[in-house]
C-alpha positions in Angstrom: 0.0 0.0 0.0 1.5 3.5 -0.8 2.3 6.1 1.8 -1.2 8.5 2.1 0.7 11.8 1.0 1.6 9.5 -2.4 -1.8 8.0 -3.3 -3.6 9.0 -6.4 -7.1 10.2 -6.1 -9.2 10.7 -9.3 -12.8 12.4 -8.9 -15.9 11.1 -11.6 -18.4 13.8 -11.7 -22.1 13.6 -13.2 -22.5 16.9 -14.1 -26.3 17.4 -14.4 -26.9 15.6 -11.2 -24.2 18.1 -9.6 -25.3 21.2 -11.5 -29.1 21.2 -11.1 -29.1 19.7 -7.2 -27.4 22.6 -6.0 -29.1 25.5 -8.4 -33.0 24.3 -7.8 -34.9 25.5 -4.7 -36.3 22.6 -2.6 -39.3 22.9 -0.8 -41.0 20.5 1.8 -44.4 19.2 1.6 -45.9 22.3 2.5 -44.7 24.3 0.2 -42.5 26.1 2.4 -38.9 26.8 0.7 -36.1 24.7 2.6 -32.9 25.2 0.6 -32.6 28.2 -1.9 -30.7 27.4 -5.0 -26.9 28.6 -5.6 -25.0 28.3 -8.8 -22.2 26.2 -8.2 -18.5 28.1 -9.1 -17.1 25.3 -11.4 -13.5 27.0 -10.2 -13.8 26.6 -6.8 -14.9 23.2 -6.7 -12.2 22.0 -8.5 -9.9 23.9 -6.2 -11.7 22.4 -3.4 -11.1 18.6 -4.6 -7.5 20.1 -5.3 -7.2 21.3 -2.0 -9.2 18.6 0.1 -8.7 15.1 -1.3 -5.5 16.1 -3.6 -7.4 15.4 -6.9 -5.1 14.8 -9.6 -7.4 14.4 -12.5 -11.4 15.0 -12.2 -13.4 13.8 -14.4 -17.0 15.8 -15.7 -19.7 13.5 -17.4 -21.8 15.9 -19.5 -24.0 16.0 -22.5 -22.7 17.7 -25.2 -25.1 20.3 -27.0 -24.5 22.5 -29.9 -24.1 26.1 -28.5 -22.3 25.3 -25.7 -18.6 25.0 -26.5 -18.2 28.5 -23.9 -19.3 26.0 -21.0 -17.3 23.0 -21.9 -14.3 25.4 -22.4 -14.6 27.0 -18.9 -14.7 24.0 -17.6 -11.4 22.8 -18.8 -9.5 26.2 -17.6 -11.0 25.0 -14.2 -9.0 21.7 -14.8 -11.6 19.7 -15.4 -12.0 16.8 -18.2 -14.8 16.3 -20.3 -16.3 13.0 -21.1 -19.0 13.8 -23.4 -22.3 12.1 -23.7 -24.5 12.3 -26.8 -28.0 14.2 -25.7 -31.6 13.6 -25.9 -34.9 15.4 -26.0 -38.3 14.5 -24.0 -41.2 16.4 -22.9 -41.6 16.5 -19.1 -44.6 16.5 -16.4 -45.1 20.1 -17.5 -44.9 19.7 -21.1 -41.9 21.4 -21.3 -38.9 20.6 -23.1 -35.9 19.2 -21.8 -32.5 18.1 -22.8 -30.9 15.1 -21.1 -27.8 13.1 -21.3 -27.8 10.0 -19.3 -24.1 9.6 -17.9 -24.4 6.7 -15.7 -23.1 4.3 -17.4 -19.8 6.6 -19.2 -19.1 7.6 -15.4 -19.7 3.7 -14.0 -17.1 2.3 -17.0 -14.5 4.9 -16.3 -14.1 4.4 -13.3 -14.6 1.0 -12.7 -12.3 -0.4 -16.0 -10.8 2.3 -17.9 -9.3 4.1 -15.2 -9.5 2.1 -12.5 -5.8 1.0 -12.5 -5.0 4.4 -12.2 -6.0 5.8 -9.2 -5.8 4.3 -5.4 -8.7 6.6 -4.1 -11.8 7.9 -5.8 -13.9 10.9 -5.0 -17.5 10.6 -6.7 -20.3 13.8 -7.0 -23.8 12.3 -7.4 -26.7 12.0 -5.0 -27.8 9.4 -7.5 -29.0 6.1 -6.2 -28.1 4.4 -9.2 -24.8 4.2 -8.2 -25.2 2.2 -5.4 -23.4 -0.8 -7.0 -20.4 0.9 -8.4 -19.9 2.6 -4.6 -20.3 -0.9 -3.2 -17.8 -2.2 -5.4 -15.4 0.4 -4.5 -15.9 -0.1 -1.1 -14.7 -3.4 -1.3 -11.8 -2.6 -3.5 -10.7 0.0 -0.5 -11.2 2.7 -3.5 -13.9 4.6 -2.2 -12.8 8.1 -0.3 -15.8 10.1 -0.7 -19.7 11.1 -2.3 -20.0 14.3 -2.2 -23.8 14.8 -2.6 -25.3 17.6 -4.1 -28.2 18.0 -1.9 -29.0 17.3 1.7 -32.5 17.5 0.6 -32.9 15.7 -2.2 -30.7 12.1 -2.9 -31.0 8.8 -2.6 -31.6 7.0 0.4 -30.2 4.4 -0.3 -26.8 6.2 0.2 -27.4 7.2 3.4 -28.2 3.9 4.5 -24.8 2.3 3.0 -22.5 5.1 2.4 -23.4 7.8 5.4 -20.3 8.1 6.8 -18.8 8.6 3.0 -21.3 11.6 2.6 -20.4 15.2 2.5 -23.3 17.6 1.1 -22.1 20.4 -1.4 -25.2 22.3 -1.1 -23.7 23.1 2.9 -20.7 24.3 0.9 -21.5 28.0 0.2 -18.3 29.1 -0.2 -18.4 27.1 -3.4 -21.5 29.1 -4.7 -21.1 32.0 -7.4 -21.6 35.5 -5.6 -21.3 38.8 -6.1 -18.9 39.9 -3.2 -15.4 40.6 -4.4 -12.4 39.8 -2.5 -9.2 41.8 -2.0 -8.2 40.6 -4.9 -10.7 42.2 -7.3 -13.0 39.2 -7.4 -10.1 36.6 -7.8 -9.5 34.0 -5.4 -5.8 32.9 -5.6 -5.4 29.7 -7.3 -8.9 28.7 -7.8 -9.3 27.7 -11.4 -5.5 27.5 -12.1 -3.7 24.2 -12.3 -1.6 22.9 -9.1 1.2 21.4 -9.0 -0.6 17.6 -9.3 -3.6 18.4 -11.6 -3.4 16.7 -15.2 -3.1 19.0 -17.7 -6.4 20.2 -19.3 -6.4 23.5 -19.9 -8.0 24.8 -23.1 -7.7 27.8 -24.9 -10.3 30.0 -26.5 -11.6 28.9 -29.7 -15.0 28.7 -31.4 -17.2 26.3 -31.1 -16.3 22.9 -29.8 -17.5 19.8 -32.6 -19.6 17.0 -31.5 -16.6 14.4 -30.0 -16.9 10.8 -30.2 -19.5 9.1 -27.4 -17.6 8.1 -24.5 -14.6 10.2 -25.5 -12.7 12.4 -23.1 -11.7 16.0 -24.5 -8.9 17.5 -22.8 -7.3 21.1 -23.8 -4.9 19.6 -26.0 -8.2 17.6 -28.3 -10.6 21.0 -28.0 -7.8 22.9 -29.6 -7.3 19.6 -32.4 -11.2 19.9 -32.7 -12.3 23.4 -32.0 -11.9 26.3 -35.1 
């Protein structure tokens, strides 16, 4: 077993499940508002699995949608990598239109085969229940560090009945949530966003809009620049 300052950690991110737990209100049963929704700062939450769990290389699941090659390239300057899921439309309860990507099982094969011999500790962000089995065999691999759950009010039980001391709750986070207080340092936090010393390099320049990449592809900086024009 490796000395804990040398162990790898790799984080596997569903993006949707992460984005839209911590930005929608919640509200209890009587309609009265529980948890108000933030936007989550992309740059300090990679900073924070930098700075917490010494995240070498974090991994985003997302859909990828024409029109949003701004987002995807953000997220790369953060130190992100993209693994990009083809998208689909449905109507929902409301009959409105939505756009969903269904990353489970990109994020279960990453980081259960093609990664999986290349980290020693794995940080996971999904309050999704549907996990379950891919936390329970990392459990028993010794892999498993942490779920970072997007919302106290609103995940899976079933995690809290296997996995509760695993659990840490972003939404309690609000340091990570966009504001519009500047700091000393006219609205820049040091570091946040920039590579450290251990991250992967993934860093993407600006371009134009990003082409649709293979399914089940990663895109680092050095691909969106190959594929971007």
């Amino acid at each position: 077993m490796k000395e804990e300052d040398k162990l790898i950690t790799y984080a596997f991110i569903d993006s949707q499940n992460l984005n839209l737990g911590v930005l929608h209100d919640i509200t209890n049963k009587r309609g009265r508002r529980i948890y108000e929704g933030h936007k989550l700062d992309w740059r300090r939450f990679r900073h924070y699995l930098r700075e917490k769990y010494d995240v070498k290389k974090a991994y985003i699941f997302i859909g990828m949608m024409p029109g949003n090659s701004q987002l995807y390239e953000h997220l790369q300057t953060c130190g992100f990598t993209l693994i990009f899921k083809e998208t689909v439309e449905f109507i929902n309860k409301n009959g409105e239109t939505e756009v969903k990507g269904n990353v489970d099982t990109d994020l279960v094969l990453w980081a259960a085969a093609r990664e999986f011999a290349n980290y020693d500790r794995a940080v996971f962000a999904s309050g999704d229940g549907d996990f379950l089995s891919l936390y329970q065999f990392m459990a028993e691999k010794k892999k498993l560090l942490k779920i970072l759950v997007p919302n106290r009010f609103c995940y899976s039980k079933l995690l809290k009945f296997n996995f509760h001391k695993q659990l840490a709750f972003v939404s309690d986070m609000t340091n990570l949530m966009k504001s519009n207080q500047k700091t000393r340092s006219s609205g820049r936090i040091t570091s946040l966003g920039m590579p450290g010393r251990r991250d992967a390099s993934s860093v993407a320049k600006s371009h134009g809009n990003v082409k649709q990449n293979p399914r089940g592809k990663s895109m680092s900086g050095k691909n969106l620049r190959k594929d971007a024009k």
